[in-house]
PDB file as gemmi writes it, atoms N, CA and C in Angstrom:
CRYST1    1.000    1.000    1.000  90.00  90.00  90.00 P 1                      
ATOM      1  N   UNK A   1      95.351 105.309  87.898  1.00  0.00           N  
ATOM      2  CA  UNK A   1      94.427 104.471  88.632  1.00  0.00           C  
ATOM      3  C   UNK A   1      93.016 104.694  88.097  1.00  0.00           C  
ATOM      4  N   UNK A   2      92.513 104.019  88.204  1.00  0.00           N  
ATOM      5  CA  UNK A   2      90.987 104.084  87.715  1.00  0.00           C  
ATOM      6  C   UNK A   2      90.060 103.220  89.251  1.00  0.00           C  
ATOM      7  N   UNK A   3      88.782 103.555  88.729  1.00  0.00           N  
ATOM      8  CA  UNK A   3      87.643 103.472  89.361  1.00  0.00           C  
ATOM      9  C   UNK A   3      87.221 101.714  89.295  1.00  0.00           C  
ATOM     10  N   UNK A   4      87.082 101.360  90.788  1.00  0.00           N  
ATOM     11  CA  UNK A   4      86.670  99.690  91.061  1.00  0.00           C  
ATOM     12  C   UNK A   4      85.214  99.596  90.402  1.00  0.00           C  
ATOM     13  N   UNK A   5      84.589  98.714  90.322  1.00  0.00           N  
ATOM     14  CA  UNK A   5      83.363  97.958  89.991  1.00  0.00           C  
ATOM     15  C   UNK A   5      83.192  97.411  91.686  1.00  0.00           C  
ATOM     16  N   UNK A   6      81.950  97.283  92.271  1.00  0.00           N  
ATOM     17  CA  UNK A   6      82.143  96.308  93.038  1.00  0.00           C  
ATOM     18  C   UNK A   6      82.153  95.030  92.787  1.00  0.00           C  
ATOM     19  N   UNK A   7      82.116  94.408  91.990  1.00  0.00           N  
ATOM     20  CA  UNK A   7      82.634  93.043  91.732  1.00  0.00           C  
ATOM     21  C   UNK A   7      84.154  92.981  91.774  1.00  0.00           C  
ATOM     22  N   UNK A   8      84.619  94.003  91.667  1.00  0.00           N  
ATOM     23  CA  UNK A   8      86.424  94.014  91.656  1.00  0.00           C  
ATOM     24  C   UNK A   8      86.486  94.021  92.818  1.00  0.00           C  
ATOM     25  N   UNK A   9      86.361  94.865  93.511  1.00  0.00           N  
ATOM     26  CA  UNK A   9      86.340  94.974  95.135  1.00  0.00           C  
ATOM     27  C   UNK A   9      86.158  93.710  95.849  1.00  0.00           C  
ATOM     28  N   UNK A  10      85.255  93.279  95.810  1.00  0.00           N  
ATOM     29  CA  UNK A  10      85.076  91.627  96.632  1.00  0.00           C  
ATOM     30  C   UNK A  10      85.813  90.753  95.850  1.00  0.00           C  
ATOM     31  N   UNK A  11      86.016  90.911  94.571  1.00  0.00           N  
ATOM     32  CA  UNK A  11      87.187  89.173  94.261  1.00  0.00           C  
ATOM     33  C   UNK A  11      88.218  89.971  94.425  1.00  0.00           C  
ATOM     34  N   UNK A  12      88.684  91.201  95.026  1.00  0.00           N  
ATOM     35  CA  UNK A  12      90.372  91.450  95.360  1.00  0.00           C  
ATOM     36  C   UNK A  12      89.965  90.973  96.906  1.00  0.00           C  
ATOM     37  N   UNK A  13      88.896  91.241  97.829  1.00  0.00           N  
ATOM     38  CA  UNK A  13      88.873  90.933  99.083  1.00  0.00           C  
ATOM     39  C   UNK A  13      88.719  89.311  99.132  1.00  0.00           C  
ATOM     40  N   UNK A  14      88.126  88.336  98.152  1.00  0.00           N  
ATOM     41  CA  UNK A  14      88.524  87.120  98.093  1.00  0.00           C  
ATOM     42  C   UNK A  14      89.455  86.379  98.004  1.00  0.00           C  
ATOM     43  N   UNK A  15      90.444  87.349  96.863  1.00  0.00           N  
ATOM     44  CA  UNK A  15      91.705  86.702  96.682  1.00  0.00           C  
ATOM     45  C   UNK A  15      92.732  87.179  97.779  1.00  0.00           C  
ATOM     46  N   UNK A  16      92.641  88.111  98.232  1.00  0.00           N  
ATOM     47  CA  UNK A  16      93.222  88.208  99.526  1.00  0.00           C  
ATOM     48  C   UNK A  16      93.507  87.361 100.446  1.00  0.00           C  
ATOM     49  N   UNK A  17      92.155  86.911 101.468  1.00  0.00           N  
ATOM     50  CA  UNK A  17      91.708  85.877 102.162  1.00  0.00           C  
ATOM     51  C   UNK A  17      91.970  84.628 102.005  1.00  0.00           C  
ATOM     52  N   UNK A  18      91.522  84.539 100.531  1.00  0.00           N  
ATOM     53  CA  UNK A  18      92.361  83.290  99.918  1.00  0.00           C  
ATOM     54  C   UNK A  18      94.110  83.017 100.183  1.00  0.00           C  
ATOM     55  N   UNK A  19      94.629  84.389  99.959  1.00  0.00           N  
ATOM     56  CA  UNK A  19      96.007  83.492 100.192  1.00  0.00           C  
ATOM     57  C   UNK A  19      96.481  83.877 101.587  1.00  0.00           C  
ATOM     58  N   UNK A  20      95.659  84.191 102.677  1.00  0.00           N  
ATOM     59  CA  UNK A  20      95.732  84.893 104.027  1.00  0.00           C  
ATOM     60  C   UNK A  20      96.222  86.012 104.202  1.00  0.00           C  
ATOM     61  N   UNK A  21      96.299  87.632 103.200  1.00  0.00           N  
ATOM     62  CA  UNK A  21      96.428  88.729 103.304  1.00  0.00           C  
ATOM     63  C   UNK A  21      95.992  89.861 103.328  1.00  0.00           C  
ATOM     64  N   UNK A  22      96.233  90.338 104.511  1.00  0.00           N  
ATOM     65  CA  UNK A  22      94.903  91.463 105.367  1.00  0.00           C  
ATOM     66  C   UNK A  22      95.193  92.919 104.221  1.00  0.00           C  
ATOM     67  N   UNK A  23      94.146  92.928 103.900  1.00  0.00           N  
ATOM     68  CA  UNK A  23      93.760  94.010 102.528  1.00  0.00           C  
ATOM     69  C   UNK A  23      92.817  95.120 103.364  1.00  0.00           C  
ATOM     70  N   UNK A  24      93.147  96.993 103.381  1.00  0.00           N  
ATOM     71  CA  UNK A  24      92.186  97.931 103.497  1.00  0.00           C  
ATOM     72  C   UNK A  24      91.802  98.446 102.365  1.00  0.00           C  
ATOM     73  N   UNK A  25      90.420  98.363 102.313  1.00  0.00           N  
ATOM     74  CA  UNK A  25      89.515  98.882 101.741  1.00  0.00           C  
ATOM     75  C   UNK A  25      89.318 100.265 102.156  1.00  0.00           C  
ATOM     76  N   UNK A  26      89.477 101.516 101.034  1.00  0.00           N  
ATOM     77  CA  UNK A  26      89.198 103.098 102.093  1.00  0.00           C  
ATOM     78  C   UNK A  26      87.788 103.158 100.803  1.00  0.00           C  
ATOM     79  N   UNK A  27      86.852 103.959 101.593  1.00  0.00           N  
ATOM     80  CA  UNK A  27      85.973 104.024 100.496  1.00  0.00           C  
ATOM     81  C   UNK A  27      85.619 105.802 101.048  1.00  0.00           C  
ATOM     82  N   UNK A  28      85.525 106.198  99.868  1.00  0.00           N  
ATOM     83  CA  UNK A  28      84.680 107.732  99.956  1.00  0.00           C  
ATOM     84  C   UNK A  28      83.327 108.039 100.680  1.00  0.00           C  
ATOM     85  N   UNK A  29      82.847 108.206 101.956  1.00  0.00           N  
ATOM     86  CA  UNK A  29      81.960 108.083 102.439  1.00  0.00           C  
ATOM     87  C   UNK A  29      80.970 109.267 102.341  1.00  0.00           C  
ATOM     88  N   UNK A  30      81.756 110.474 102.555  1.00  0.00           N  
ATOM     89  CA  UNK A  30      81.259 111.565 102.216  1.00  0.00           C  
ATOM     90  C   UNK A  30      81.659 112.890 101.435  1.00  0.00           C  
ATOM     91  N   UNK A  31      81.497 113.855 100.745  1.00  0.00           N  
ATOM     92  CA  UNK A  31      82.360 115.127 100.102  1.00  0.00           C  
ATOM     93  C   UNK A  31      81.639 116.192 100.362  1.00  0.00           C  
ATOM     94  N   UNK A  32      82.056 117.385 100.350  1.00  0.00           N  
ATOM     95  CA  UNK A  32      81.655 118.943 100.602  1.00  0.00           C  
ATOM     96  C   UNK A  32      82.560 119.358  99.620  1.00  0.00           C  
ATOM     97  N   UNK A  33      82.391 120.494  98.742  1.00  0.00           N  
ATOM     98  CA  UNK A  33      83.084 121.130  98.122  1.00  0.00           C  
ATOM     99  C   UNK A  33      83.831 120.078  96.899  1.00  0.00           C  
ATOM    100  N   UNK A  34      84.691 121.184  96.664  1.00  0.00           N  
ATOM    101  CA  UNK A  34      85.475 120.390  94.981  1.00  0.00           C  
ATOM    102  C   UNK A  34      86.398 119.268  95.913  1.00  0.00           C  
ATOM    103  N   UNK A  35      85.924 117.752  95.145  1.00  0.00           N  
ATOM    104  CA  UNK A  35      86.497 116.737  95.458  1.00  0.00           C  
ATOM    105  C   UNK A  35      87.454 116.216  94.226  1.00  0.00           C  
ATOM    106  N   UNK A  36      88.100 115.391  93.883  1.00  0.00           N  
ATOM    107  CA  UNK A  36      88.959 115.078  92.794  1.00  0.00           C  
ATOM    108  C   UNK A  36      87.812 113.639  92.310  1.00  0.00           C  
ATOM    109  N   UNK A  37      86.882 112.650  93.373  1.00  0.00           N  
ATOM    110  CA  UNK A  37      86.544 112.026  93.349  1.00  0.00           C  
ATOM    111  C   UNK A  37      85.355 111.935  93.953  1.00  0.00           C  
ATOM    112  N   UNK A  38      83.938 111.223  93.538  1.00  0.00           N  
ATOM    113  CA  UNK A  38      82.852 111.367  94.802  1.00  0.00           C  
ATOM    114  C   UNK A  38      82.691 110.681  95.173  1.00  0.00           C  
ATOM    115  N   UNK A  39      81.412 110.583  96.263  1.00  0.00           N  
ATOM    116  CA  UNK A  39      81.011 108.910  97.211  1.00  0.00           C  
ATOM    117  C   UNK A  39      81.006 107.766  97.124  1.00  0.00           C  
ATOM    118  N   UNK A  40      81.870 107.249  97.192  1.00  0.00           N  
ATOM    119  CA  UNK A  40      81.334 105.538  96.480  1.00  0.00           C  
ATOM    120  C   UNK A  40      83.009 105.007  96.139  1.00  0.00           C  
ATOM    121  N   UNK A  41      83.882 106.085  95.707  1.00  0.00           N  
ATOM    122  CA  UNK A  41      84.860 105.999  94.931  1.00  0.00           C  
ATOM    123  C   UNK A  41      85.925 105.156  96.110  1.00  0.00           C  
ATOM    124  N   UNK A  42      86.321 104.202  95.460  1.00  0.00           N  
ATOM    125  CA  UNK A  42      87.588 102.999  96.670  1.00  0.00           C  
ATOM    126  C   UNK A  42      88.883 102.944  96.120  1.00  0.00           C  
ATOM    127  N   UNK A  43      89.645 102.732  97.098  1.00  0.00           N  
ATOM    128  CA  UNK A  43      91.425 102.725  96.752  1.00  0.00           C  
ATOM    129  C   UNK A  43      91.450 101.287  98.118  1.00  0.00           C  
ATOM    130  N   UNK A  44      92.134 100.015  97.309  1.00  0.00           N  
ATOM    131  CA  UNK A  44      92.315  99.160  97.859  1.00  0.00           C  
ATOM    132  C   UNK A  44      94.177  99.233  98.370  1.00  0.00           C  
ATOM    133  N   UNK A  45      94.236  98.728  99.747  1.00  0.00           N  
ATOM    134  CA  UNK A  45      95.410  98.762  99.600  1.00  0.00           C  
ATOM    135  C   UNK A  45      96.229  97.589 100.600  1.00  0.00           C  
ATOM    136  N   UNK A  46      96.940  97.309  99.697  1.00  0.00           N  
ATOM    137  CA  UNK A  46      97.966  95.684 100.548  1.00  0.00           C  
ATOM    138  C   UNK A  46      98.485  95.773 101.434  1.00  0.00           C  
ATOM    139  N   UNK A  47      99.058  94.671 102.071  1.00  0.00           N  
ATOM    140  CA  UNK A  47      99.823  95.113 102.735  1.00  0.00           C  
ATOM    141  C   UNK A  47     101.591  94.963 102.314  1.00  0.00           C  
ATOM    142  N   UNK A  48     101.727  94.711 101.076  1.00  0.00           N  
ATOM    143  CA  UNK A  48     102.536  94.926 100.473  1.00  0.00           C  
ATOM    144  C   UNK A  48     102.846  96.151 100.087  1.00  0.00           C  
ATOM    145  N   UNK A  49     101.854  97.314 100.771  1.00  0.00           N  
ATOM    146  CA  UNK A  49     102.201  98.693  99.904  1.00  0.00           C  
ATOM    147  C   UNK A  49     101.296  98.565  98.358  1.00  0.00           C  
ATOM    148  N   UNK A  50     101.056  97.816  97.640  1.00  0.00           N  
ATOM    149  CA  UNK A  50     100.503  98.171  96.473  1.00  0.00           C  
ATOM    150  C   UNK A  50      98.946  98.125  96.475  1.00  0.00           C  
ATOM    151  N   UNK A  51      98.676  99.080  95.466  1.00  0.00           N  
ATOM    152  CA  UNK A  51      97.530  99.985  95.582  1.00  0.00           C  
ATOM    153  C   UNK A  51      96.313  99.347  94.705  1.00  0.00           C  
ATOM    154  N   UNK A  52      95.626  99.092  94.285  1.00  0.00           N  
ATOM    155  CA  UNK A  52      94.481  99.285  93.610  1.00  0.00           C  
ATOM    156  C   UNK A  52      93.112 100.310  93.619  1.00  0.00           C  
ATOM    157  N   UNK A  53      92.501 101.132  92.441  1.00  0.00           N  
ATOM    158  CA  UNK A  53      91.554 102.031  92.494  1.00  0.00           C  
ATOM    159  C   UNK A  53      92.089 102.902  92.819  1.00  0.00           C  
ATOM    160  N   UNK A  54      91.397 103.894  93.313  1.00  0.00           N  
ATOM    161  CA  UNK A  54      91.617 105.646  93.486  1.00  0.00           C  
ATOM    162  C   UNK A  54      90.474 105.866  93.790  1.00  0.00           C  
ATOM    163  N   UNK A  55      91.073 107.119  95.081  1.00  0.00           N  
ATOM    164  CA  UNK A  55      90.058 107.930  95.876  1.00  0.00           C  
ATOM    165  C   UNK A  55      90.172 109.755  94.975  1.00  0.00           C  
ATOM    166  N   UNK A  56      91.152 109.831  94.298  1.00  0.00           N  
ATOM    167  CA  UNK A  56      91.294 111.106  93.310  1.00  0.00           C  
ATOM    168  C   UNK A  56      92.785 111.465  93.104  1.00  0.00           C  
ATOM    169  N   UNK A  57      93.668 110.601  93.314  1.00  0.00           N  
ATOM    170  CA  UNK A  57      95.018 110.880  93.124  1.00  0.00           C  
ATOM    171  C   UNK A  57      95.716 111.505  94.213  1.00  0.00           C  
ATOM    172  N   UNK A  58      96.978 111.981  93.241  1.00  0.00           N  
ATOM    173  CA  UNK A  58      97.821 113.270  94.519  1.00  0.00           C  
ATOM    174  C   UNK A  58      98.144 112.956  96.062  1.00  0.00           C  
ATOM    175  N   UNK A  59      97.676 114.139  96.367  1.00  0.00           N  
ATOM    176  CA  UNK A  59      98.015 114.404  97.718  1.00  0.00           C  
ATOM    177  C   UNK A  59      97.723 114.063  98.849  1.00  0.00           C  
ATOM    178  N   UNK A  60      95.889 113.555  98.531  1.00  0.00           N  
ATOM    179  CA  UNK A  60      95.153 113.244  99.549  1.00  0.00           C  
ATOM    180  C   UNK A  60      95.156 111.548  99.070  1.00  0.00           C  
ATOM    181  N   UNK A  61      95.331 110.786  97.784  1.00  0.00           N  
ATOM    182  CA  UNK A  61      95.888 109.288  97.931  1.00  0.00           C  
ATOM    183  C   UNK A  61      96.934 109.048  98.444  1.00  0.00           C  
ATOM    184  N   UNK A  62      98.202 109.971  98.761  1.00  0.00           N  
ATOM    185  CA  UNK A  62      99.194 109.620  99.632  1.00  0.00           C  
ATOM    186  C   UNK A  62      98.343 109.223 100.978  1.00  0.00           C  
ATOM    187  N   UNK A  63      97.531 110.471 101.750  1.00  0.00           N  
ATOM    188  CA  UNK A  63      97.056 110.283 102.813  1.00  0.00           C  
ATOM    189  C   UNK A  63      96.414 109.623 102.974  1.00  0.00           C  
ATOM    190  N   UNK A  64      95.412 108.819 102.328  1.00  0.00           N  
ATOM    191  CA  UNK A  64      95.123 107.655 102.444  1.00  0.00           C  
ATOM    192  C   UNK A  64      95.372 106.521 101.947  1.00  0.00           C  
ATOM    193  N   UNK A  65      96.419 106.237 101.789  1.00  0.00           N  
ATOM    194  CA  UNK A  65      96.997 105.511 101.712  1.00  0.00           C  
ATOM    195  C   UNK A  65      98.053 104.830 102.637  1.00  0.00           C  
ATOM    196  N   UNK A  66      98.876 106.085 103.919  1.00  0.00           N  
ATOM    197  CA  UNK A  66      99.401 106.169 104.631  1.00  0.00           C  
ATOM    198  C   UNK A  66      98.640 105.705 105.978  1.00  0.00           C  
ATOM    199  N   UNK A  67      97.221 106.302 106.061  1.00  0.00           N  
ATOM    200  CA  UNK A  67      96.400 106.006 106.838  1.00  0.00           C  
ATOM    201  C   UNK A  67      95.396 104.343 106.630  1.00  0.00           C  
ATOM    202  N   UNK A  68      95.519 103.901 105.740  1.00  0.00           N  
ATOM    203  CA  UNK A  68      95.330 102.625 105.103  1.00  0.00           C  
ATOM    204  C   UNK A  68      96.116 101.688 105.950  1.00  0.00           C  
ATOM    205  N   UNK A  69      97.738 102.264 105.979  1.00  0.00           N  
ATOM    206  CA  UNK A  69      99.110 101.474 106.314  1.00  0.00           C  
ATOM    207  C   UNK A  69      98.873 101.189 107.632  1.00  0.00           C  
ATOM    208  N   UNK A  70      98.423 102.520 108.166  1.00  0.00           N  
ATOM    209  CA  UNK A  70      98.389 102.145 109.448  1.00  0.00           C  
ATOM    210  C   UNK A  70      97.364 101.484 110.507  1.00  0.00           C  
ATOM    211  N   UNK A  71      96.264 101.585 109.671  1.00  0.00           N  
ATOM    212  CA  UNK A  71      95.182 100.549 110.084  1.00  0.00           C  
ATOM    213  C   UNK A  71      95.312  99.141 109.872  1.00  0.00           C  
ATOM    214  N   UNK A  72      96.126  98.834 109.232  1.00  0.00           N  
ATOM    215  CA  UNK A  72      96.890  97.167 108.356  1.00  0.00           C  
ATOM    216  C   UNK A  72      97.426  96.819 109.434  1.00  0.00           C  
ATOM    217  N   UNK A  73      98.091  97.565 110.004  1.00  0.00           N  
ATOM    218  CA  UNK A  73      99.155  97.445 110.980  1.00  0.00           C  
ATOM    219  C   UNK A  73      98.811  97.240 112.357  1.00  0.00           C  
ATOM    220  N   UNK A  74      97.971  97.859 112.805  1.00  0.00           N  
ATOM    221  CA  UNK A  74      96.737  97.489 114.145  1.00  0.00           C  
ATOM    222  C   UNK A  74      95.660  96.782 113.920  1.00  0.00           C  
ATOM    223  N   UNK A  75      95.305  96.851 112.899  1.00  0.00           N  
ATOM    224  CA  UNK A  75      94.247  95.753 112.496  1.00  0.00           C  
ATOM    225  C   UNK A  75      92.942  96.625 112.957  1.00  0.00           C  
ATOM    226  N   UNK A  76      92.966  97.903 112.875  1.00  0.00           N  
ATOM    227  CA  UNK A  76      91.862  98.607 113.492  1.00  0.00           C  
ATOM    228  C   UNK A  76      91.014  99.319 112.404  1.00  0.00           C  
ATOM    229  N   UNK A  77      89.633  99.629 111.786  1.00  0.00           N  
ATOM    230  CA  UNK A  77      88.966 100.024 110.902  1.00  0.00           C  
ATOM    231  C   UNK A  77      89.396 101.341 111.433  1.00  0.00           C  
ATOM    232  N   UNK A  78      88.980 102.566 110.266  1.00  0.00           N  
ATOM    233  CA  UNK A  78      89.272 103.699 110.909  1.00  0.00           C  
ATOM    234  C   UNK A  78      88.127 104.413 110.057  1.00  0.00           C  
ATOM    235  N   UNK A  79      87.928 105.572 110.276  1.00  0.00           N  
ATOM    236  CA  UNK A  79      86.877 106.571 109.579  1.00  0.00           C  
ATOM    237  C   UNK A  79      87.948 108.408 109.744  1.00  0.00           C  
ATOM    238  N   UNK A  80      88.571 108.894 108.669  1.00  0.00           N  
ATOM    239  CA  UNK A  80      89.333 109.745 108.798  1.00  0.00           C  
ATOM    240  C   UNK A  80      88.607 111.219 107.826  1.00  0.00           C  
ATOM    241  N   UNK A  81      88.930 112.236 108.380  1.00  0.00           N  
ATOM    242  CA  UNK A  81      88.655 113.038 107.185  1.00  0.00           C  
ATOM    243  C   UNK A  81      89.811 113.793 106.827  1.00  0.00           C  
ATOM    244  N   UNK A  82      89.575 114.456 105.293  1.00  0.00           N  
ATOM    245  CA  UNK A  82      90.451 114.815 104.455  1.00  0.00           C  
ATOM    246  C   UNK A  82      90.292 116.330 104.394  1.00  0.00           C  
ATOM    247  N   UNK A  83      90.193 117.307 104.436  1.00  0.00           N  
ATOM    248  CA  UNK A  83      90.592 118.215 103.973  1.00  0.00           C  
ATOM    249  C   UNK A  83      91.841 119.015 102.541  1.00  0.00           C  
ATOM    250  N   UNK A  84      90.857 119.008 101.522  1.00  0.00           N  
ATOM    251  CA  UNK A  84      92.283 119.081 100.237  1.00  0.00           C  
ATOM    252  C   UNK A  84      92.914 120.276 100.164  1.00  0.00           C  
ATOM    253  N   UNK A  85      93.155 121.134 100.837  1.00  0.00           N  
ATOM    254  CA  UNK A  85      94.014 122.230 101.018  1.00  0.00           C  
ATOM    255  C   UNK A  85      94.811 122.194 102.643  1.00  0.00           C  
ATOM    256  N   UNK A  86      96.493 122.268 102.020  1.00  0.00           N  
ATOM    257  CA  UNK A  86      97.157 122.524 102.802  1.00  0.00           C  
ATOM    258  C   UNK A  86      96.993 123.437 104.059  1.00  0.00           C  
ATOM    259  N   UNK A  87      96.724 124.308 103.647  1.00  0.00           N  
ATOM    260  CA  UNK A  87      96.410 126.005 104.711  1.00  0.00           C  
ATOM    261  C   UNK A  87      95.180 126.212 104.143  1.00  0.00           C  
ATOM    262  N   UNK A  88      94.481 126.486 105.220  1.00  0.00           N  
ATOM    263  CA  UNK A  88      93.134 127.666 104.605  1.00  0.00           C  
ATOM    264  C   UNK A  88      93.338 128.920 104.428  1.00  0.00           C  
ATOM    265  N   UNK A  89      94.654 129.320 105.116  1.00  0.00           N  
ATOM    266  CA  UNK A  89      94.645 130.968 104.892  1.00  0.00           C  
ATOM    267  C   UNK A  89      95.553 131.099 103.332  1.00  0.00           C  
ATOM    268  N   UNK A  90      96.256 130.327 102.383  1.00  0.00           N  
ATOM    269  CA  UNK A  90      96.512 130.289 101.345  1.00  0.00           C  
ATOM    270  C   UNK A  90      95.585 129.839 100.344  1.00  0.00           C  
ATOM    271  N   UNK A  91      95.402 130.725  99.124  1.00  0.00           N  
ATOM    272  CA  UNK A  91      94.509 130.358  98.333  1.00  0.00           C  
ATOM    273  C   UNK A  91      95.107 129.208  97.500  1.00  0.00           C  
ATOM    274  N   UNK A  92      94.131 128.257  97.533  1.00  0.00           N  
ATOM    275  CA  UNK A  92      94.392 126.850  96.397  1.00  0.00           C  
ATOM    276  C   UNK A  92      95.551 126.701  95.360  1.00  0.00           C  
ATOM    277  N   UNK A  93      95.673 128.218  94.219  1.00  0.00           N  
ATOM    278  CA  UNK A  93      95.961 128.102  92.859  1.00  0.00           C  
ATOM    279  C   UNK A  93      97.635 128.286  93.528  1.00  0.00           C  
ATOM    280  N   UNK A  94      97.721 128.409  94.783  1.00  0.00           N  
ATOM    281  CA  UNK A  94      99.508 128.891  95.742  1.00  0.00           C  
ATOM    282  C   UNK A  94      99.731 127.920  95.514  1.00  0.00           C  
ATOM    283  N   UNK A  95      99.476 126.837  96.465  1.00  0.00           N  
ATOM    284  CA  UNK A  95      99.732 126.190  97.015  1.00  0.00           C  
ATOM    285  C   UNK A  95      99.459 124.831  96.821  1.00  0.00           C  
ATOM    286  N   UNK A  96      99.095 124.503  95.089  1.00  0.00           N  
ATOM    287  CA  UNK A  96      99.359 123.051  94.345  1.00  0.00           C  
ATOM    288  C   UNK A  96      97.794 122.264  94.658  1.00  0.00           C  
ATOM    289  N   UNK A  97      97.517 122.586  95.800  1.00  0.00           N  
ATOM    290  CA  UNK A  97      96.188 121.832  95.843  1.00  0.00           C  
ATOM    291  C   UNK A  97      94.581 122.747  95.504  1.00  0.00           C  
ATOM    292  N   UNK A  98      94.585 121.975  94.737  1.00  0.00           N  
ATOM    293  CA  UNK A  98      93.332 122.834  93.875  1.00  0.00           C  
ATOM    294  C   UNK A  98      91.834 122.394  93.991  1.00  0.00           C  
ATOM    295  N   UNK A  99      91.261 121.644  94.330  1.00  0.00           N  
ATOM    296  CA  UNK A  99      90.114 121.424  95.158  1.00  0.00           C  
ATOM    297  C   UNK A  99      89.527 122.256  95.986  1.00  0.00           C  
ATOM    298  N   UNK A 100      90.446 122.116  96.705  1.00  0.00           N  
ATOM    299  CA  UNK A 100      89.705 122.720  98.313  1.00  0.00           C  
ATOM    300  C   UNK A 100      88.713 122.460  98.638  1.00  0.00           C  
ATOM    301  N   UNK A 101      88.128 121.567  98.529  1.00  0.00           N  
ATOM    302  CA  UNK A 101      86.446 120.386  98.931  1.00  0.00           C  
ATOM    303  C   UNK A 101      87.222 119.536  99.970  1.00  0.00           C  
ATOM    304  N   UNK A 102      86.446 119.012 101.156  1.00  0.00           N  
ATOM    305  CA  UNK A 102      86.645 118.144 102.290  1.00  0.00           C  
ATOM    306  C   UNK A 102      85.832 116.560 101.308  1.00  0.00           C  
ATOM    307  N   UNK A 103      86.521 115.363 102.830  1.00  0.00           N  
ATOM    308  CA  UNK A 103      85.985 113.802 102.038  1.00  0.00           C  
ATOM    309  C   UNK A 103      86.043 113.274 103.487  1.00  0.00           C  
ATOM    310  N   UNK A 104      85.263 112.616 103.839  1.00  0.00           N  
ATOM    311  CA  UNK A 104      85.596 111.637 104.559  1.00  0.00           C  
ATOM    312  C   UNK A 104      85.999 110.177 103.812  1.00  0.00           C  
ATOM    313  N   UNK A 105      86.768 109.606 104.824  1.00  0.00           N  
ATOM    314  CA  UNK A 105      86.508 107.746 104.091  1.00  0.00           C  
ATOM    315  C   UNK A 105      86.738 106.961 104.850  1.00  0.00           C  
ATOM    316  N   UNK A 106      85.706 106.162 105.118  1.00  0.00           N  
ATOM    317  CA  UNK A 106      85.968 105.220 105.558  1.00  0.00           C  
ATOM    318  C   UNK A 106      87.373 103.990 105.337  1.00  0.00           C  
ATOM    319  N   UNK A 107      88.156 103.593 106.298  1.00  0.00           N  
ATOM    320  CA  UNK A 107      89.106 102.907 106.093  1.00  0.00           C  
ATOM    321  C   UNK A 107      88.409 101.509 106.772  1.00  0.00           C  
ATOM    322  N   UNK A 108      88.505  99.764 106.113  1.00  0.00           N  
ATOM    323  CA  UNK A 108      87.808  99.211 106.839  1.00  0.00           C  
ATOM    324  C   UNK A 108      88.880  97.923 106.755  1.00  0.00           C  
ATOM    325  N   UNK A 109      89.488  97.358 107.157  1.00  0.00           N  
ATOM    326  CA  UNK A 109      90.629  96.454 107.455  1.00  0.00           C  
ATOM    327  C   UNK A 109      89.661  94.646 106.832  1.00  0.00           C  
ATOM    328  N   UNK A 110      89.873  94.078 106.123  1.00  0.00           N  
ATOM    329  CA  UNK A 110      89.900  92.749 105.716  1.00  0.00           C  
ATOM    330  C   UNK A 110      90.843  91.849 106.154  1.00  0.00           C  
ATOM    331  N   UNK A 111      90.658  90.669 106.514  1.00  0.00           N  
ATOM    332  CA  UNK A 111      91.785  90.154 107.158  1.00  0.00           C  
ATOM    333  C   UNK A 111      91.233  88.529 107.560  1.00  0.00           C  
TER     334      UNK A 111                                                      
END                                                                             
């Protein structure tokens, strides 16, 4: 996955609309610590399940992505935060997630 332009961002939220399909937008609102990705950074997502952009891959694009699904689904904007380590009492290099920096993102429903 790679990184949107905002011009990509609004003609995927055009072409959406255009053919009447409610598209979330998650955008990186805030970071602390090692992020995979920083502020600004968007992962579009269908409601077909398919993805466009990246918030930093892995573990925490599952989770938002999942949390994407479910705002599609209520039709409700959401604002979630991330935390990139599983456990805090396990160190990072254990336990696959190697960051360990927090993100918020905004999730914002198109429709």
């Amino acid at each position: 996955m790679s990184l949107l332009t905002q011009t990509e961002v609004y003609d995927e939220i055009a072409k959406a609309q255009e053919a009447g399909e409610k598209l979330a937008v998650a955008t990186i609102i805030t970071t602390s610590g090692s992020t995979p990705q920083r502020t600004g950074a968007k992962l579009l997502v269908y409601e077909t399940g398919k993805m466009l952009g990246t918030v930093g891959g892995g573990c925490v694009e599952a989770d938002v992505w999942a949390e994407a699904r479910e705002a599609l689904n209520d039709g409700k904007s959401r604002l979630c935060h991330f935390t990139l380590r599983d456990n805090p009492d396990v160190p990072p290099d254990e336990e696959g997630m190697i960051c360990g920096g927090e993100m918020e993102v905004m999730i914002e429903v198109w429709s």
